[in-house]
N, C-alpha and C positions, 0 to 999 in steps of 0.2 A: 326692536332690539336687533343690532348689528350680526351675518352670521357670524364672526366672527365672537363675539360676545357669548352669542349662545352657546357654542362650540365650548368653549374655555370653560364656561359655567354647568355646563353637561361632565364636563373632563372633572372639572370638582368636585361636582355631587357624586360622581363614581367613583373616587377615586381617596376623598376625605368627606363620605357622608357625615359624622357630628359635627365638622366647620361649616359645612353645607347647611344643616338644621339649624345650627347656629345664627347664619346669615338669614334663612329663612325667617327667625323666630322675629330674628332684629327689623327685618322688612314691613313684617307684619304687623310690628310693634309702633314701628314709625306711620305707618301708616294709620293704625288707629290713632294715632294721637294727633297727625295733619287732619284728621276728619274731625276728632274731637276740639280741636280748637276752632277749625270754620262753624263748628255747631255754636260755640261759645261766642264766635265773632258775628253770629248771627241773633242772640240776644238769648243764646239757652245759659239756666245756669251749669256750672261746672257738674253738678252729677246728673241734670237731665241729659247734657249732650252727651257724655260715658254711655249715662244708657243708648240715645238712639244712634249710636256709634257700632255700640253691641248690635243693636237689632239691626241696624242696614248693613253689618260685615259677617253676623254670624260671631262664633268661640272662636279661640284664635284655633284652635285646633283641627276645626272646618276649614279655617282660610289659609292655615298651614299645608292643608292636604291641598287646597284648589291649585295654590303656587307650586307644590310640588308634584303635581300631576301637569305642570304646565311643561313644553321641552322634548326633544329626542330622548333624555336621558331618564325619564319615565318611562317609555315604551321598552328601553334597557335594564333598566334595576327593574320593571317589574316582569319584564321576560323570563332574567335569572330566575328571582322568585316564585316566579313557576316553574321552571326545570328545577330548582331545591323543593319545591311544594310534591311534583310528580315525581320525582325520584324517592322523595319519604316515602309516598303513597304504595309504589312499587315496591320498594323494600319491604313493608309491611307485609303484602300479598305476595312472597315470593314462591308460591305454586303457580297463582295465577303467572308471574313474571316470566319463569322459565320456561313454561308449557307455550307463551304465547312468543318468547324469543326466539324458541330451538323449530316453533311451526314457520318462523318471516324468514331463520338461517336454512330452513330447507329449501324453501320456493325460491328466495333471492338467491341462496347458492347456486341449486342445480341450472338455474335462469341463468347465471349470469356464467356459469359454465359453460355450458352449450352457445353463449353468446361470446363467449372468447373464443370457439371455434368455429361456430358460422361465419364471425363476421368478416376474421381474412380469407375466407375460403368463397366467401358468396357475394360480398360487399366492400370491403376495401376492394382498392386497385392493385394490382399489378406492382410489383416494385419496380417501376423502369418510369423512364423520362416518358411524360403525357401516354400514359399506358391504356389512354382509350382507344388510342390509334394500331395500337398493336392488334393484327388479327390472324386468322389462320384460314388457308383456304384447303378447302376438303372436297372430294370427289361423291357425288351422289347419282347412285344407279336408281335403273327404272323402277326397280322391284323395293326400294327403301332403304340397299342396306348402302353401307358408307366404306370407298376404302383411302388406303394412304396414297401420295400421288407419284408421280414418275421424273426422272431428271428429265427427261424429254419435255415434258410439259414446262416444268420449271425454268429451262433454258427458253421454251418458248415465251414464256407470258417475261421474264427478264428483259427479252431484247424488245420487247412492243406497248408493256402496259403506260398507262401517264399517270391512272390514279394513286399509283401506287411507286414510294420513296423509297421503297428497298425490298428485295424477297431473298429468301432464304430456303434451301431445306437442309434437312438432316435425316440423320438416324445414331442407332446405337454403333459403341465401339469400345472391345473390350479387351485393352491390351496388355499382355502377360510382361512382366517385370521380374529377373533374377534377380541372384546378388543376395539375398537376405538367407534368412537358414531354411525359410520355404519358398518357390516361386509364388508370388501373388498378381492375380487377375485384376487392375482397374478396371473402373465404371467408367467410359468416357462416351464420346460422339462425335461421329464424323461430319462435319457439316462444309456448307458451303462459304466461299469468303466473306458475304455479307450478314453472316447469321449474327452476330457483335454488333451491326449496325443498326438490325430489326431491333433488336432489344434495345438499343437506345445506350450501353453501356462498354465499357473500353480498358484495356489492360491497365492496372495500376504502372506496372513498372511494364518495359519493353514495349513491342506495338501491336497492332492488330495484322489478319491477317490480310496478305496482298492478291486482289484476284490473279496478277501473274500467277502465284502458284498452283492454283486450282486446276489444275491440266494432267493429263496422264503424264509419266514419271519429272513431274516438277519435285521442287523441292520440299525434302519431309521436314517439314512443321510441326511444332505442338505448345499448344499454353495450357498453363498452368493454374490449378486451382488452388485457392491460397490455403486451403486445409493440407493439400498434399504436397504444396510448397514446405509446409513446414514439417508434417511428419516426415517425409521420404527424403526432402532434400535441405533439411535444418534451416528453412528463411534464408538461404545463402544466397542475396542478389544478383551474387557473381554465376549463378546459373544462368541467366540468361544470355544466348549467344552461343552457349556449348553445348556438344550432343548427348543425348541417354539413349540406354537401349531401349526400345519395345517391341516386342516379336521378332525378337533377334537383328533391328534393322534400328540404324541409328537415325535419330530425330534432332531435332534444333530446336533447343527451346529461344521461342521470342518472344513471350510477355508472360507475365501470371497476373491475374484477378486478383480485383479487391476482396477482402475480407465480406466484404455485408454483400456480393454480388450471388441473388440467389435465380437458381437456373430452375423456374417453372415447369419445362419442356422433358427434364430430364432432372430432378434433384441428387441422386447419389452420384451426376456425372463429376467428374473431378479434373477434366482433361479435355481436349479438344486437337481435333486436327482438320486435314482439308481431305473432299470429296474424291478430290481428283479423279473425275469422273468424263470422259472424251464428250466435249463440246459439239462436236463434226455427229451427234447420234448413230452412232451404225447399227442398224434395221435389227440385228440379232443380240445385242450387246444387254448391261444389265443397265443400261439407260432409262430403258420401256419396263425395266420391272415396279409394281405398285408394291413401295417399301420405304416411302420416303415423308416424312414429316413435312409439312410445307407453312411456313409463317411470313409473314407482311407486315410492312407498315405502310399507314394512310396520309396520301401527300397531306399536310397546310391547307384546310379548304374541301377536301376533296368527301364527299359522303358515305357509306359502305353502301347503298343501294346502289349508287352511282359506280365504285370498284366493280361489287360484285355484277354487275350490267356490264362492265369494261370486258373483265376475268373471262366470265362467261361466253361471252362475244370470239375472245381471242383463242380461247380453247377451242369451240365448237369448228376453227377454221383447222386447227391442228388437226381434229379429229376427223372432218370430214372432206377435205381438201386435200392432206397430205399424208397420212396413214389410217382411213379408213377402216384396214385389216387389222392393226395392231391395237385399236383401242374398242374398245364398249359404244359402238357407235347413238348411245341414250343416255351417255353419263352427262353429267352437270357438274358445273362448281361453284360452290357456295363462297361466302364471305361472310367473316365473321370475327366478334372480337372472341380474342385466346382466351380472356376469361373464362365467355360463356361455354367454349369449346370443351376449353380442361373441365370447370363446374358443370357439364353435359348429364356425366351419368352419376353424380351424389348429390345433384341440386334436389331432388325430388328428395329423395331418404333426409336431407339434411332440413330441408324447411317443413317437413312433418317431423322430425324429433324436434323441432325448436317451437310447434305447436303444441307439441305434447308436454314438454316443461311447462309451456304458458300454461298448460292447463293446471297444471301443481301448483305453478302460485297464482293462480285466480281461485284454487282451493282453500289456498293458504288464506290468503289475504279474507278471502267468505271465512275461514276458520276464526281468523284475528277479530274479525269483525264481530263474529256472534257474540265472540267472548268479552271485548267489549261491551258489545249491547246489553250482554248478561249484568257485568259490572256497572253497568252505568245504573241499571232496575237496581243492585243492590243500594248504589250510593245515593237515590232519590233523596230520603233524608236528610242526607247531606248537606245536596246541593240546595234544597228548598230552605237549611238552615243557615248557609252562605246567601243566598239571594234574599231572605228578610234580614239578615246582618248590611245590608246596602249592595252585594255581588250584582253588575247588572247581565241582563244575558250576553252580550258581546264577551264579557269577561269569565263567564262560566264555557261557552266558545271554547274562547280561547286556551283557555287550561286543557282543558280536556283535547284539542288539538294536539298543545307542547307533550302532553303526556303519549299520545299517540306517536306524535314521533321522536320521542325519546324510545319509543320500543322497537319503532324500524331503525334508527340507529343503533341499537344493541341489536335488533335482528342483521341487520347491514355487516354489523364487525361479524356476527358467525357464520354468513352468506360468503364472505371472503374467505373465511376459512375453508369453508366447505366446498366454495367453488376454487382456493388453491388443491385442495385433493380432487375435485373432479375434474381437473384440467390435466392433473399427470394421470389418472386414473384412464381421460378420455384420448390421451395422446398412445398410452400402454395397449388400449384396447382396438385404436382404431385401426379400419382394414389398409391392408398392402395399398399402393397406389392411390390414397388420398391424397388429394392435390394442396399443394403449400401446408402439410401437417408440420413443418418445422416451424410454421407461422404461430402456431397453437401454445399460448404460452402465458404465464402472468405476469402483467404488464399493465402499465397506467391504465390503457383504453379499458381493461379489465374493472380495475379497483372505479376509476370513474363512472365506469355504468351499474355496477355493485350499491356503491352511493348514493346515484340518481336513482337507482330506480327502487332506495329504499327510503329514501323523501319522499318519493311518488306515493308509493304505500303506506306511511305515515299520513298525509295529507287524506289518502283514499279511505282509509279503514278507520278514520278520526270524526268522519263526516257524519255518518248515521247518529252514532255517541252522541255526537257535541247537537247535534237539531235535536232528538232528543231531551236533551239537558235541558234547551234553550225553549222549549215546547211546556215544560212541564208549570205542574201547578203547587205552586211552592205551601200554599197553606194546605188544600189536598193531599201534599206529602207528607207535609209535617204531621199530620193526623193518621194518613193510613201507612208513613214508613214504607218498602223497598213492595210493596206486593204488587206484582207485575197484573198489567192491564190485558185484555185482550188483544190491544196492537201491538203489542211488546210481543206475546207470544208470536201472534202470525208471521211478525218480523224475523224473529229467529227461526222459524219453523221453515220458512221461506228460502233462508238461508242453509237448513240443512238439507233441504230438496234439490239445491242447488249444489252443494258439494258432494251429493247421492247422485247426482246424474252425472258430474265432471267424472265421477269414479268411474262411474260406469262406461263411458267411453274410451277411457285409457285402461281399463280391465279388459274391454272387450278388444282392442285393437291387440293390445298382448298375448291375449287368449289364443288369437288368429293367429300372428308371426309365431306363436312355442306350435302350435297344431306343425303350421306350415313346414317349420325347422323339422320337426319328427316326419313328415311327410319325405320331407327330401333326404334327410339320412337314412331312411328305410329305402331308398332307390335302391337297384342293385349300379356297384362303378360295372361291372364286367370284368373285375378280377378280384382276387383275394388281398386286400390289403394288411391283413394283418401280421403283425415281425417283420412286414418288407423294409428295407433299411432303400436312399436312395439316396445318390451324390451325381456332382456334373465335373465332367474332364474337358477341359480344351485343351490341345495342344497348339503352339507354334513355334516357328520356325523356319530358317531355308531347305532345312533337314526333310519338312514335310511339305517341299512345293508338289510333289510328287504324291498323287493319291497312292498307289500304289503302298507307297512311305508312312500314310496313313492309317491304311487298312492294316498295314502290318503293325503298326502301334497299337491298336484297339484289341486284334488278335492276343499278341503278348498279354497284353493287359487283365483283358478279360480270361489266360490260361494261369497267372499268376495269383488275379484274385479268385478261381475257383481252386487254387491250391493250399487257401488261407483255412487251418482244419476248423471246420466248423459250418462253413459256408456248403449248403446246402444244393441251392440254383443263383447264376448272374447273367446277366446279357447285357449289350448295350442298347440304345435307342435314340433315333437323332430326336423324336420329343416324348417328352413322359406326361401322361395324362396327370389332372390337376394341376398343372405346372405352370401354367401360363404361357407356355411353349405351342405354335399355331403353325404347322408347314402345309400347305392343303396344294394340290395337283386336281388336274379333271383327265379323269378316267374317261378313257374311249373305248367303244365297245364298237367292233366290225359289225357290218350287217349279215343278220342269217336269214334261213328261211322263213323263220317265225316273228322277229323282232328288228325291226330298223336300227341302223346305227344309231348310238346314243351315248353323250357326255355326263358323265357325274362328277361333281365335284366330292371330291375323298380327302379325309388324314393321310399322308402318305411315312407309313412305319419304314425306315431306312432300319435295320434291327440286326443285331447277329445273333445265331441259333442259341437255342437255349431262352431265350429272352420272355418268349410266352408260355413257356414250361416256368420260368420264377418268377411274372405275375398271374401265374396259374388262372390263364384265360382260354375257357371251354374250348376244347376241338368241337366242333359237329358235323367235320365230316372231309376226308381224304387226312392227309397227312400234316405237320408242319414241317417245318424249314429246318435242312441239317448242316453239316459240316460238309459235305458233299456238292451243296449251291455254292462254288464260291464263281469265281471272276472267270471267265470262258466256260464254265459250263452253261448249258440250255438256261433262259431266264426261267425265273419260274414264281410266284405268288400267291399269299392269302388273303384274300379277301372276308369283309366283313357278313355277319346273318344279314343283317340290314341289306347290303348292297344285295348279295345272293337273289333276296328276294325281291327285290324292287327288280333287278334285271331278268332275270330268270324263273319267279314267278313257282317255285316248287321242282323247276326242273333241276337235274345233277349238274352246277357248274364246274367241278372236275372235268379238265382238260381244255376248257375253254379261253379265251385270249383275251389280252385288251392290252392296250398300250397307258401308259403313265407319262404325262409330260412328254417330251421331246421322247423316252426310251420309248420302247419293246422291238417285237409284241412280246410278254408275258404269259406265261404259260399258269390258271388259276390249277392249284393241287390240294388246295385245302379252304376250308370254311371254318372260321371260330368266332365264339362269342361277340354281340356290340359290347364297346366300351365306352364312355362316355369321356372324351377327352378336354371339353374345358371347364364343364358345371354340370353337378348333375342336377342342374332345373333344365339344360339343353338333352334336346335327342340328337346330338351331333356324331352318330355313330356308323356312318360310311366310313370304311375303310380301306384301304388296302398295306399289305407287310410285304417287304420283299428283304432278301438279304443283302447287308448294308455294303459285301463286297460285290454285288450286281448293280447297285445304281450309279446312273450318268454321271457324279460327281459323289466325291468323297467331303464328308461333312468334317468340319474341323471341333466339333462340338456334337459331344456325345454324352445322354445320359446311362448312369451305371444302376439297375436294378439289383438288390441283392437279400436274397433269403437263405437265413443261418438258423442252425439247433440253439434254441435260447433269444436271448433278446439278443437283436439286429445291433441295435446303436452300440454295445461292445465292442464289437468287431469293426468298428469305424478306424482307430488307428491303425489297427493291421490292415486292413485295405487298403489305408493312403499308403502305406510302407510297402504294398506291394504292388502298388502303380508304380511308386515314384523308383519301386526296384526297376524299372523298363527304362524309365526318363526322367530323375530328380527333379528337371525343370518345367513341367506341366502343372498347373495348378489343379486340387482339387476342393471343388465350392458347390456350395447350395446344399450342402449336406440335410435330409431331413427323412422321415420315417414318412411312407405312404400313407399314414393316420392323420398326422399332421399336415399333408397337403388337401388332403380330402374336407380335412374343417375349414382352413384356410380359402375355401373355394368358396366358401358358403358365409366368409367374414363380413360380407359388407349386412345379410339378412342378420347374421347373431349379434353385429354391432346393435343394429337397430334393436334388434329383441332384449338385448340386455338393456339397452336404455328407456324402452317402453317399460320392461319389468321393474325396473326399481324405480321409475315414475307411476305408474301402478300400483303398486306395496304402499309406495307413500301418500297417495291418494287415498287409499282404500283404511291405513293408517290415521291420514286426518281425518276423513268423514268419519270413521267410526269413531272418533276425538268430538268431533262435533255433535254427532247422536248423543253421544255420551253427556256432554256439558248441557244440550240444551234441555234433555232429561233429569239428569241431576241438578240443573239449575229451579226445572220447575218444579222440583219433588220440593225443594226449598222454599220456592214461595207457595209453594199451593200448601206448606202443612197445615195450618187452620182446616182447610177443607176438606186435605184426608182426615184428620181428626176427627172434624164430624161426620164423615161418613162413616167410620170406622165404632164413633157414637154412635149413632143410628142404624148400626147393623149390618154393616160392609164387613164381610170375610176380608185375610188374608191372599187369599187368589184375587175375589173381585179387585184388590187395591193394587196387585202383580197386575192382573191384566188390565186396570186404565192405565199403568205408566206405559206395560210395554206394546196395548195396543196404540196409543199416542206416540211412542217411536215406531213401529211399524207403519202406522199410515204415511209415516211423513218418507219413510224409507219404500212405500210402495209407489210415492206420488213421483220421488225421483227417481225411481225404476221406470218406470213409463215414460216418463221427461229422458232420461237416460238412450233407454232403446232406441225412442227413435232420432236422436243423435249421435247412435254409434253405425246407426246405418247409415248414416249421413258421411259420418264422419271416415268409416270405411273404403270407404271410394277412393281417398287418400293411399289409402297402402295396399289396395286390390294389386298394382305392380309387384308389389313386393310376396307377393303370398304364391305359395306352390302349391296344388293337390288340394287343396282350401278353399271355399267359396267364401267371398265377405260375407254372406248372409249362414253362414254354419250355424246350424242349430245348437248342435253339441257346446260349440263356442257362448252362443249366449247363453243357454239352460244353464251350463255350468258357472257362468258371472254371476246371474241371477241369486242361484243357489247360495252363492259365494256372497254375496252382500248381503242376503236375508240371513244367514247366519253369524254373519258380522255383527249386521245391526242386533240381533237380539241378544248377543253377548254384550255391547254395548248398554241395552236397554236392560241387562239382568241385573247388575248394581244397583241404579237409581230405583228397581222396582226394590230389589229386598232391603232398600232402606225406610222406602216407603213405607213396608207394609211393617217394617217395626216402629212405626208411629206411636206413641202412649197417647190415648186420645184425651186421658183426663188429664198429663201435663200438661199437652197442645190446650184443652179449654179454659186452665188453670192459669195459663201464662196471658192468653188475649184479656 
């Protein structure tokens, strides 16, 4: 037959089965009768050949089925037919249906959750033209740690590399904007002229920028991000070409960004300008400072081993050739793609929460599975009465398949639901400085791996069922009906030791991360956080080229918001712990008679008086800092307990000296509390304070501490009202309570703990679902047996304690299976753990406890149904 032919004849049987049957019946009719007349023409009489006509074709009703099982469009009508067959079936059992739907919507959502945010953040690319090429090069000292690099170096490897088709650096830049009823502060970055190039991407409207301008007082530039194209300046094209203000100094806009143009380096930046940074290096300038981002792209051809061999090479002559002094003569420079760079410090947290999901639905899917197996022992009967009705096994298979994945398809639709909530739930919770979190969203790749990989589970948890089925002994059932065999049990039994151990690992890693979390909140910060209310001021301006002009700003400031009634203590500080604010200086200390000269690297507090009296951080010893230090009197300094003692060793450092950066010397007058300035999992509490009107330069960004009678955050709008009483046009931002930056410090560890926790809960949720069924399944088949023991003199306890010592051993077996997979599995998140050991005792005892109490609530049901067995209805009925 033609495809064609069969094609058309498929389309008809689907589509007008009765003219189908029709044609059938007619086929088959002609055909008996071409046979019956060669029978005739062969010398039978007319009802011998009928008969052996009959006997060599069979009823027509046989030969009806043979023809119509012949065709594509059999393996179609009888597909449907079993998705109508398993869908009655499900309808009918609809406890079973829901409890096995709402277990595939939990594993396949939370799965496919955490896989819409891993996978722009760890596995897609880069949004930029061939983004594997894109890399960034980074400075690595002797001792391990990493810093940012220098326009000197930048300018160096520019004029000499070949591997390399464009280099870039940057930094932040945050420029103050009037005009509206408040000033507001942009997010933007200064970078160099080929940073647009690195990335691969180019202004929609207007141009890029020109390295002519890149030079001290070239021409101010700035493009445009098309978000703030359209709120700040209405989409008006005709901006480009004209100037705005920022920092009181006018700018030129020449391009804005596409709309989809997303900035990895920097996301909240909105804006853009040039370095202008002197070419010509001079030996003191801020050229040699490490402050600068540094990004690459890799020629056509050219390899990163092969760059970073180039890089390295050309640095190492910079360093040791031509400023020996001014560089870390042991630094290196790597090469490396941006991805892995940005993905650096959440690759690790992020591929163990995406192992921990997996473990949820490899519980689930063992949950799915039991309870199939359970249903399948019910339906023996059944199927042994389908299979001597002519079912053959390919075909009992197969059913039992369709039905399987008819349930991950209804598990799949509530998997989407559940993974649309835990994608806004995971974008709401996740920490500051996640990289490409705006990626994190639902979207096709979403719904498509939600689908797949609830086919997957269909196929997967279909398979035990259907061999099973295909296994069985059809006359054996029909006789002894659903009563589960020995390998039935073990089967499931096996299963629930194995969703008793999965528990158990993400119990125990949770256990560890909540210890850990309470570990680190009990640190002491070094000061009293609590009612501190805290905000950031920057000023600009030509008004404030002049330090001087500054100090005097902050002064006013700081006299106006201690006039606001209420406000208790305020000061300023050029950074505020928790904050993610990092100024560090190395402290020199002259040589004396007892101690050689010695550098430390310090926090260096720029602060005005008052400031450690309103984060009420300990004196221990001399005085602090008053309104009396200001600008020409004696320098003078507090120093951190830490430093005191690492230098000085128990001796009075009262009176003692040391210089700061380029100042002093410094005169040390006081000793107070460590503080712990960027985590408190770090001991990073070397310090020094000085007042903010004695140091070498006046900071244009200052934070405002401030403690009030009552709740803090009240007195927020009287605050800005009494800033902006000094200077309308200074913005004030970052507004937040020192409670809030302190948790904030610790987001990326509670991210992880809250997602370990509620993949924990729901583990701990299915297994005990699973204890539960596989108990309550066999309390079912085994009644005949409790019956007769219960005849033959079995107590109510004895028949309590065979259900629930048969869920306890299988609950002891994957505690021990368990354990030592959570020790394994631990090592994993040893990183992540503060004051905690992975192997905490406390940690496991209390899992342990936690699942044997589980399971026996699990196991208390099935046992008090048991033991209300009637033994003489149970004998009455066999």
């Amino acid at each position: 037959m033609s495809l064609w032919r069969q094609l058309t004849r498929g389309i008809r049987t689907l589509t007008n089965p009765s003219a189908a049957a029709r044609d059938v019946d007619d086929e088959v009719r002609d055909y008996f009768e071409q046979t019956t007349a060669a029978l005739i023409a062969r010398g039978r009489t007319p009802e011998q050949a009928r008969r052996e006509a009959r006997l060599e074709l069979g009823t027509s009703t046989t030969v009806g089925e043979e023809v119509r099982a012949y065709g594509w469009e059999n393996i179609v009508s009888t597909t449907i037919a079993d998705l109508r067959y398993g869908a009655r079936r499900l309808r009918a059992t609809p406890g079973f249906t829901v409890v096995t739907v709402l277990t595939l919507a939990i594993g396949i959502g939370g799965t496919t959750a955490i896989f819409s945010a891993v996978n722009p953040i760890l596995f897609e690319p880069l949004p930029y033209p061939q983004a594997s090429r894109v890399m960034a090069v980074v400075e690595f000292h002797a001792d391990g740690t990493r810093s940012q690099g220098t326009f000197a170096m930048y300018h160096w490897l520019l004029e000499r590399t070949r591997s390399l088709e464009a280099i870039a650096v940057y930094r932040p830049w945050q420029p103050i904007v009037t005009g509206g009823s408040q000033p507001e502060r942009l997010t933007g970055q200064r970078v160099s002229a080929g940073y647009f190039r690195v990335l691969g991407v180019s202004p929609l409207v207007g141009r890029d920028f020109d390295p002519a301008d890149d030079r001290p007082r070239g021409e101010n530039v700035v493009i445009l991000g098309e978000a703030l194209w359209r709120r700040r300046f209405d989409a008006d094209a005709g901006i480009v070409g004209r100037p705005i203000t920022l920092n009181d100094t006018l700018f030129t806009v020449i391009g804005i960004m596409p709309g989809g143009f997303e900035n990895v380096l920097s996301p909240e930046a909105n804006l853009w300008t040039l370095l202008q940074y002197d070419p010509s290096i001079p030996p003191n300038g801020r050229e040699w400072g490490h402050h600068l981002g540094t990004v690459a792209r890799l020629r056509p051809g050219a390899a990163m081993a092969e760059a970073e061999q180039e890089v390295n090479a050309i640095g190492r002559r910079l360093i040791t050739e031509q400023h020996p002094d001014t560089y870390d003569p042991n630094v290196q420079l790597t090469v490396q793609r941006l991805q892995d760079e940005l993905t650096r410090g959440v690759r690790p947290a992020l591929l163990i929460i995406l192992a921990a999901v997996t473990l949820v639905l490899v519980i689930a899917c063992v949950n799915v599975t039991n309870l199939l197996v359970a249903r399948g022992v019910q339906r023996r009967a059944e199927f042994a009465l389908r299979a001597a009705l002519g079912a053959g096994r390919s075909r009992l298979t197969r059913q039992l398949l369709t039905e399987s994945l008819v349930l991950s398809a209804l598990g799949g639709l509530g998997g989407v639901v559940v993974a649309a909530l835990g994608v806004r739930a995971l974008v709401a919770l996740s920490p500051a400085g996640l990289p490409r979190a705006g990626a994190i969203a639902v979207n096709g790749a979403m719904f498509g791996f939600g689908f797949g990989i609830a086919a997957l589970i269909g196929l997967a948890v279909g398979v035990m069922p259907a061999v099973q089925a295909a296994r069985s002994d059809p006359q054996g059932d029909l006789q002894h009906g659903a009563r589960q065999t020995s390998a039935h049990r073990r089967a499931r039994g096996a299963l629930v030791v194995a969703e008793v151990a999965l528990a158990l690992v993400l119990l125990v890693s949770s256990g560890l991360l909540l210890r850990s979390m309470m570990r680190l909140f009990a640190v002491p910060a070094g000061f009293d956080s609590t009612g501190l209310m805290t905000m950031q001021v920057q000023i600009a301006g030509h008004r404030f080229d002049d330090d001087a002009a500054v100090v005097r700003f902050f002064d006013r400031a700081l006299a106006s918001v201690r006039s606001v009634p209420g406000v208790t203590a305020a000061g300023f500080t050029v950074q505020l712990p928790m904050s993610g604010d990092r100024d560090e200086y190395g402290a020199d200390f002259a040589e004396t008679p007892t101690r050689p000269a010695e550098r430390y690297d310090v926090f260096r507090y720029a602060v005005t008086p008052g400031y450690v009296e309103a984060m009420r951080i300990p004196l221990r010893r001399g005085r602090l800092l008053n309104e009396h230090d200001v600008a020409g009197a004696p320098l003078v300094v507090l120093i951190s307990e830490s430093l005191a003692d690492e230098r000085f060793h128990g001796a009075d450092p009262v009176g003692q000296q040391l210089r700061i950066g380029p100042a002093g010397p410094f005169t040390i007058v006081g000793v107070v509390g460590n503080v712990r300035q960027l985590s408190l999992a770090l001991t990073d509490a070397d310090a020094v304070y000085l007042n903010a009107a004695q140091s070498w330069f006046a900071s244009a960004t200052m934070s405002l501490v401030v403690r009030a009678s009552g709740d803090a955050a009240a007195f927020v709008p009287a605050i800005r009202r009494a800033i902006w009483s000094v200077d309308k046009d200074q913005p004030v931002v970052r507004v937040a309570t020192m409670d809030m930056l302190l948790e904030e410090s610790a987001a990326e560890r509670r991210f992880a703990l809250i997602l370990f926790e509620a993949f924990a809960i729901a583990a701990l949720v299915l297994a005990a679902a699973g204890i539960y069924g596989v108990l309550a399944g066999s309390v079912a088949e085994r009644t005949r047996e409790i019956g007769v023991r219960s005849a033959l003199g079995a107590s109510r306890a004895d028949i309590v304690g065979l259900v629930v010592r048969q869920g306890m051993t299988l609950t002891l077996v994957g505690i021990v299976i368990g354990l030592a997979g959570a020790v394994v599995a631990s090592r994993a998140i040893a990183a992540m753990l503060f004051g905690v050991s992975r192997l905490d005792p406390a940690t496991y005892i209390g899992v342990v406890v936690l699942l044997g109490v589980v399971a026996a609530m699990a196991a208390a049901v099935p046992a008090w149904r048991a033991a209300r067995v009637d033994p003489a209805i149970t004998l009455r009925a066999e």
